[in-house]
One Martini backbone bead per residue (centre of mass of N, CA, C, O) as a GRO file, in nm:
protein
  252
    1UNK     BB    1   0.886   0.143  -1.761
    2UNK     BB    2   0.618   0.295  -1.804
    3UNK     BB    3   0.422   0.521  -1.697
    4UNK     BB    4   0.078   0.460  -1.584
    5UNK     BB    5  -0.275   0.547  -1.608
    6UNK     BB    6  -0.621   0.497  -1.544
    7UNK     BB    7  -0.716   0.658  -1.801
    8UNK     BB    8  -0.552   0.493  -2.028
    9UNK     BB    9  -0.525   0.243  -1.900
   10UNK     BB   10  -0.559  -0.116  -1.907
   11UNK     BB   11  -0.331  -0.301  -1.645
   12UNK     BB   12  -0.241  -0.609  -1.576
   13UNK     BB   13   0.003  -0.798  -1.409
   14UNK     BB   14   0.098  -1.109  -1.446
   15UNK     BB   15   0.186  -1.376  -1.274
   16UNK     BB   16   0.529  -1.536  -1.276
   17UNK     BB   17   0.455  -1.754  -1.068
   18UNK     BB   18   0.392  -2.099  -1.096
   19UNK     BB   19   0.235  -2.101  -0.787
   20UNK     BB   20   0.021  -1.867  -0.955
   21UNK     BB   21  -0.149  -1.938  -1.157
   22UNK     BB   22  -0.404  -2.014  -1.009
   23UNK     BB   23  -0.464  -1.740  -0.931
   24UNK     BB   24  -0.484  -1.602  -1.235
   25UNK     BB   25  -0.746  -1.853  -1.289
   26UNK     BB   26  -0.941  -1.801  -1.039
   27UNK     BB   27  -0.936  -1.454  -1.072
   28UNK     BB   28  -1.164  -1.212  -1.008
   29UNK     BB   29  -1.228  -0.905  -1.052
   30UNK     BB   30  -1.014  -0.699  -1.135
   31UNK     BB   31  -0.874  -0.448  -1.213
   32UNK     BB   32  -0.845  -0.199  -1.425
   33UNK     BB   33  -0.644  -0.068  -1.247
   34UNK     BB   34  -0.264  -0.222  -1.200
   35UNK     BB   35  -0.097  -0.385  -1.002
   36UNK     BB   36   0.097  -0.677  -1.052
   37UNK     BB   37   0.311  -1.004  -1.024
   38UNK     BB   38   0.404  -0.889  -1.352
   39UNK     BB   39   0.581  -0.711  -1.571
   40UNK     BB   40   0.830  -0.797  -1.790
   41UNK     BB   41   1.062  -0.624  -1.589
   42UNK     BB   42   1.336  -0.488  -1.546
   43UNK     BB   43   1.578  -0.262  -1.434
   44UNK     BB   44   1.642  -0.073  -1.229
   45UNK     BB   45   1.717   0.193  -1.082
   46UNK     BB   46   1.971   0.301  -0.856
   47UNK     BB   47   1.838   0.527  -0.619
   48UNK     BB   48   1.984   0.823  -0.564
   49UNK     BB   49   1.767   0.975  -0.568
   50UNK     BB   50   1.573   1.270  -0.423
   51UNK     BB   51   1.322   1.254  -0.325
   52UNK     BB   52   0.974   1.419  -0.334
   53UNK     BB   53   0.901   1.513  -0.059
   54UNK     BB   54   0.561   1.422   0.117
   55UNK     BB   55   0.294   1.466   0.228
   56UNK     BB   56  -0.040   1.477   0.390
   57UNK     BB   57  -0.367   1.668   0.416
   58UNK     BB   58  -0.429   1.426   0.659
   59UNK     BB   59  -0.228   1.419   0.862
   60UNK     BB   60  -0.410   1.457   1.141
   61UNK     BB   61  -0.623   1.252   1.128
   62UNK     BB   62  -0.415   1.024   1.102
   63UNK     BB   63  -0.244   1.098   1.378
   64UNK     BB   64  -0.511   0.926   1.555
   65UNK     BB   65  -0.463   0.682   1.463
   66UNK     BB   66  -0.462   0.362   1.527
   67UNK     BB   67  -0.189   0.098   1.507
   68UNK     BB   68  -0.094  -0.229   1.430
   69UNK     BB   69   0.001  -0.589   1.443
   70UNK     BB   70  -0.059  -0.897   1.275
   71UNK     BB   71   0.097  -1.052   1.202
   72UNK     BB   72   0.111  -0.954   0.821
   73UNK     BB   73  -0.076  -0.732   0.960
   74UNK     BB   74  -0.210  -0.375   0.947
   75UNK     BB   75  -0.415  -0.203   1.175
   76UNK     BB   76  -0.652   0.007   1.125
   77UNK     BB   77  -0.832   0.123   1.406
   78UNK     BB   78  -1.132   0.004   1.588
   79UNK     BB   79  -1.210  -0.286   1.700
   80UNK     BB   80  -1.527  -0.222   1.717
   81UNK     BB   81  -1.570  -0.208   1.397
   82UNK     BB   82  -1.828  -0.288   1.170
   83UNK     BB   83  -1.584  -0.310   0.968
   84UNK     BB   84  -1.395  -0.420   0.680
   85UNK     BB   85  -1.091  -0.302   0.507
   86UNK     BB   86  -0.864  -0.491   0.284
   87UNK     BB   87  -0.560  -0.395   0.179
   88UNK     BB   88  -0.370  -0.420  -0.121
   89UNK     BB   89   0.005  -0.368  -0.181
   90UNK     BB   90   0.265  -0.151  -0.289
   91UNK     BB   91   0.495   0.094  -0.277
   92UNK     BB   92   0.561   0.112  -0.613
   93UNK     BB   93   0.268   0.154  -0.664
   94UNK     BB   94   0.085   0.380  -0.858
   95UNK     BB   95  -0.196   0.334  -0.771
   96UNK     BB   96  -0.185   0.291  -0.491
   97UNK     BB   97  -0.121   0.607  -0.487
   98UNK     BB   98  -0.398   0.684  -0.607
   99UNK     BB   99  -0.566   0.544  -0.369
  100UNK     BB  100  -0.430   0.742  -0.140
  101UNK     BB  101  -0.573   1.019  -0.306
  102UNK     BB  102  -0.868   0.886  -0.275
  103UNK     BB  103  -1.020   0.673  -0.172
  104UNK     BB  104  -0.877   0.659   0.084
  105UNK     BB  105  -1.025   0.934   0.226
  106UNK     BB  106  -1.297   0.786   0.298
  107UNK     BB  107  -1.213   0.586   0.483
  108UNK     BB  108  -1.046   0.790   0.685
  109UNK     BB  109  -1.345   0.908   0.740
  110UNK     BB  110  -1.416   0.643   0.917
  111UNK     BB  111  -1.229   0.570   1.068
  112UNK     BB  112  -1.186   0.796   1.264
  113UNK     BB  113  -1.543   0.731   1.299
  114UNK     BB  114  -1.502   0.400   1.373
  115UNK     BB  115  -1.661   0.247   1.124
  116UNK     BB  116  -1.362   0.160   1.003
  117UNK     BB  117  -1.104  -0.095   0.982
  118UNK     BB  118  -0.793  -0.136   0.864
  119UNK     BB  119  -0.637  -0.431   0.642
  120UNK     BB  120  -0.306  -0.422   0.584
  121UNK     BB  121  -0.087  -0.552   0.263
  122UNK     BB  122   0.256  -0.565   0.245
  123UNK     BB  123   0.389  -0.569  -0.048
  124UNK     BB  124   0.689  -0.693  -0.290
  125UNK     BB  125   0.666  -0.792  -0.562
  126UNK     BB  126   0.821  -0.540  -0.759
  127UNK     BB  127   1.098  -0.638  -0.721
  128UNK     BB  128   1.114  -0.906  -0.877
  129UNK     BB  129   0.974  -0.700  -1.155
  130UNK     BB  130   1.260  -0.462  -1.118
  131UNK     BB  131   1.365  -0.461  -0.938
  132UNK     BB  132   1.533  -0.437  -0.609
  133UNK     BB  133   1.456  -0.316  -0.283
  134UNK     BB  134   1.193  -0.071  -0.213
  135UNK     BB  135   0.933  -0.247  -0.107
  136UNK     BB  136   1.131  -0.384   0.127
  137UNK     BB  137   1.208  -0.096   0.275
  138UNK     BB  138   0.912   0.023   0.304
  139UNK     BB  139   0.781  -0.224   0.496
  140UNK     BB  140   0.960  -0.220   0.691
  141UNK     BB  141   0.939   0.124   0.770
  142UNK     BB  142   0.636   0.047   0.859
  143UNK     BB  143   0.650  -0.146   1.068
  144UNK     BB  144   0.808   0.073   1.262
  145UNK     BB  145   0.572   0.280   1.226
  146UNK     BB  146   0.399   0.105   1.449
  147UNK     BB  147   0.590   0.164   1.715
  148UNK     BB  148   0.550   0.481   1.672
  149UNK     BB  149   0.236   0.582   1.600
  150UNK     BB  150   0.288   0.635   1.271
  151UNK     BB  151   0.160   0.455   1.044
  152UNK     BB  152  -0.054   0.638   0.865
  153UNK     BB  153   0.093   0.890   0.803
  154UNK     BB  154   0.341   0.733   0.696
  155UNK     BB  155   0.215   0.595   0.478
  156UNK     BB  156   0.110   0.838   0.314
  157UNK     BB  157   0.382   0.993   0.282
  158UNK     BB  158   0.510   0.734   0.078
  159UNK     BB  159   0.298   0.745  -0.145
  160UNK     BB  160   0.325   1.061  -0.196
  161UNK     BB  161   0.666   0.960  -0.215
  162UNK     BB  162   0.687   0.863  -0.452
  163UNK     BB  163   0.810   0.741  -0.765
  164UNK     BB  164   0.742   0.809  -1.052
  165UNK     BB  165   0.903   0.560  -1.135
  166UNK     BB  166   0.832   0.235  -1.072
  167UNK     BB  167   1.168   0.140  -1.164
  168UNK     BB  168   1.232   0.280  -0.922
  169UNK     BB  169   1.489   0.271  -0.604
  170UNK     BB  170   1.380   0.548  -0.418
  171UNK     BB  171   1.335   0.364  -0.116
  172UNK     BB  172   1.558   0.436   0.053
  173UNK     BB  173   1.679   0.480   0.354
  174UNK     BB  174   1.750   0.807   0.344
  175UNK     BB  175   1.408   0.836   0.226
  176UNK     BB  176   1.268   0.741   0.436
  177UNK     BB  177   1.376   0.956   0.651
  178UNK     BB  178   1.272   1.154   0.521
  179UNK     BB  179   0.995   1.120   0.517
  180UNK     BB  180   1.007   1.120   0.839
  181UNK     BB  181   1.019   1.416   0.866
  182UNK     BB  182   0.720   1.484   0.846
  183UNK     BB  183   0.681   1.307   1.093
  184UNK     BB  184   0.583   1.363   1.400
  185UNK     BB  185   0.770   1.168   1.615
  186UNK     BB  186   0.928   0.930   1.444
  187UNK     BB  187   1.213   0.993   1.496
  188UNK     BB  188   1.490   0.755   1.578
  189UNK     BB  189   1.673   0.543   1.664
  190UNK     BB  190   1.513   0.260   1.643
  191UNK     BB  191   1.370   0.374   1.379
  192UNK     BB  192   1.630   0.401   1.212
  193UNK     BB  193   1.770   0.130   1.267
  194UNK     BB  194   1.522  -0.035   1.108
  195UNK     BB  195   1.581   0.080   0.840
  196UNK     BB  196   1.855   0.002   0.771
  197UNK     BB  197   1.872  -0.283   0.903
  198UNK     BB  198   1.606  -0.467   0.883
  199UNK     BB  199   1.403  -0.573   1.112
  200UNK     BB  200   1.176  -0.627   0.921
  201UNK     BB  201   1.181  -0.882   0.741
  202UNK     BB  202   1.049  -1.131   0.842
  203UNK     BB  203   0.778  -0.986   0.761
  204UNK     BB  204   0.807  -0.876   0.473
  205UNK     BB  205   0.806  -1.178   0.390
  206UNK     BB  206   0.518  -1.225   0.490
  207UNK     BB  207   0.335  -1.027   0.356
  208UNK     BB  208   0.395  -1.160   0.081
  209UNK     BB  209   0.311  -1.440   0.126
  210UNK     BB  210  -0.003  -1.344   0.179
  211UNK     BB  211  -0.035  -1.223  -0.094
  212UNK     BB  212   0.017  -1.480  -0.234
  213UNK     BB  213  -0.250  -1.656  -0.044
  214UNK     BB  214  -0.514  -1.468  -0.113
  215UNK     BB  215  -0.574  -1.449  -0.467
  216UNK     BB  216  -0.423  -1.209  -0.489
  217UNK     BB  217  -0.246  -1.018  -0.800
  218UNK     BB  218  -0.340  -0.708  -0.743
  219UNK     BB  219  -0.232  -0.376  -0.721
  220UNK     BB  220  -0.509  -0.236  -0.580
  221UNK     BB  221  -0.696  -0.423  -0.313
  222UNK     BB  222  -1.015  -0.440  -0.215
  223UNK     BB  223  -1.225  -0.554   0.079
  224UNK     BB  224  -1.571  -0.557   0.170
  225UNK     BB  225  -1.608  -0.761   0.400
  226UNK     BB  226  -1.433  -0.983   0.185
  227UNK     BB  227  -1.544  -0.800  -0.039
  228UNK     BB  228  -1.565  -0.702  -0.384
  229UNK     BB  229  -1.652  -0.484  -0.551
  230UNK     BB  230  -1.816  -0.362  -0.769
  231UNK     BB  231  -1.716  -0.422  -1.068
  232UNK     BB  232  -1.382  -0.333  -1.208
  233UNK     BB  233  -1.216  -0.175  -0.930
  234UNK     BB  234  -1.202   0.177  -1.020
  235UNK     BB  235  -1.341   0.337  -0.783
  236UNK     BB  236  -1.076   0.300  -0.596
  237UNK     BB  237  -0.971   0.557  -0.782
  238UNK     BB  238  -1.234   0.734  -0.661
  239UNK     BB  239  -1.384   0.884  -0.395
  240UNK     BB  240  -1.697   0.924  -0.456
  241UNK     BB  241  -1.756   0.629  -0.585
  242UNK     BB  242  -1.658   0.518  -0.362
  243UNK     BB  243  -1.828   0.607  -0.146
  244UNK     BB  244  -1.999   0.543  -0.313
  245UNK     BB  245  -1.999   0.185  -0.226
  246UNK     BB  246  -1.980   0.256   0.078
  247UNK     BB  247  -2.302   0.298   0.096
  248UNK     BB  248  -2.409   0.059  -0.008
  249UNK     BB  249  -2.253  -0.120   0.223
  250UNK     BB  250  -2.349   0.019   0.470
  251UNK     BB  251  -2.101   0.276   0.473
  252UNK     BB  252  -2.136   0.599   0.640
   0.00000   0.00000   0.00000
């Protein structure tokens, strides 16, 4: 499937179990620009090639942000936070890694300032549109990356090494430990080998459930207080834009 950009195309992959149906019939304000959980299509790339390793330019400010682990979901900044920012991603997804180079950015100056909490579900729809087990290898590796508290950092990391062609399998044990050599103290015995072995699948299965019984269809998906941004959620891949609708909700 060739790569889309938000600017080309307006695209939402319709969810492909019978399980959602009700869910993409009953859900609203879908983004103009998104990942779905239906491709229409399989049949991913090998996965063998070396993806092209990049940090975030928030590297530093990132790096200072505290994330846990709540159930399904991973939590960023402080719990005083008056404010509750929702993000539903997968890593396969170009939206997503759009999404983390522009509107995430004023998040990230929120987190920082105390004033929004990011509470991230980490789906791996793609990889069942699209063949292989990327999506599902990096959200292990982010799991991984939050016992090491370097999950900001290390998620920022991820989606700007995303691979060009989002039916690429190039999430691989080998590239994502090369991603993690960016973040310093990530790389250790402990997390080397949680990355290879999956030893969060079975997070990474309830990720990708909590994603499914949320009624988010397409991702990125964001909530602000629990509710989706006005207009068609185009915004949230714009900084200046989004940053004013979060000026709007009262958060500045």
């Amino acid at each position: 499937m060739a790569r889309m950009t938000a600017v080309r195309r307006t695209t939402v992959y319709r969810v492909r179990r019978a399980a959602l149906a009700l869910v993409v019939a009953t859900t609203v304000g879908v983004s103009a620009a998104a990942c779905g959980a239906d491709s229409g299509s399989g049949g991913s790339s090998s996965g063998t090639e070396e993806l092209a390793v990049k940090t975030s330019p928030h590297a530093a400010k990132l790096a200072k942000l505290p994330a846990k682990a709540e159930g399904a979901e991973i939590v960023v900044g402080s719990p005083r936070a008056a404010h509750t920012i929702t993000v539903y991603e997968d890593p396969r997804c170009p939206f997503c890694a759009k999404f983390e180079t522009s509107g995430a950015v004023p998040l990230t100056d929120l987190a920082a300032a105390g004033k929004v909490r990011i509470r991230y579900t980490i789906a791996s729809f793609l990889d069942r549109n699209l063949g292989g087990g990327g999506s599902e290898r990096a959200a292990n590796a982010l799991r991984a990356s939050v016992d090491a508290g370097k999950f900001a950092e290390y998620h920022a990391a991820v989606f700007a090494s995303q691979p060009e062609d989002e039916s690429s399998d190039g999430y691989t044990a080998d590239n994502l430990l090369r991603i993690a050599d960016k973040v310093p103290g990530l790389r250790s015995a402990a997390f080397d080998k949680a990355v290879r072995e999956g030893t969060y699948k079975e997070w990474v299965a309830s990720a990708e459930k909590a994603f499914e019984k949320s009624g988010v269809n397409s991702s990125p998906t964001v909530l602000i207080d629990g509710k989706r941004p006005p207009g068609d959620g185009a915004a949230i891949l714009d900084a200046q834009e989004f940053a004013k609708v979060l000026k709007d909700a009262g958060i500045a």
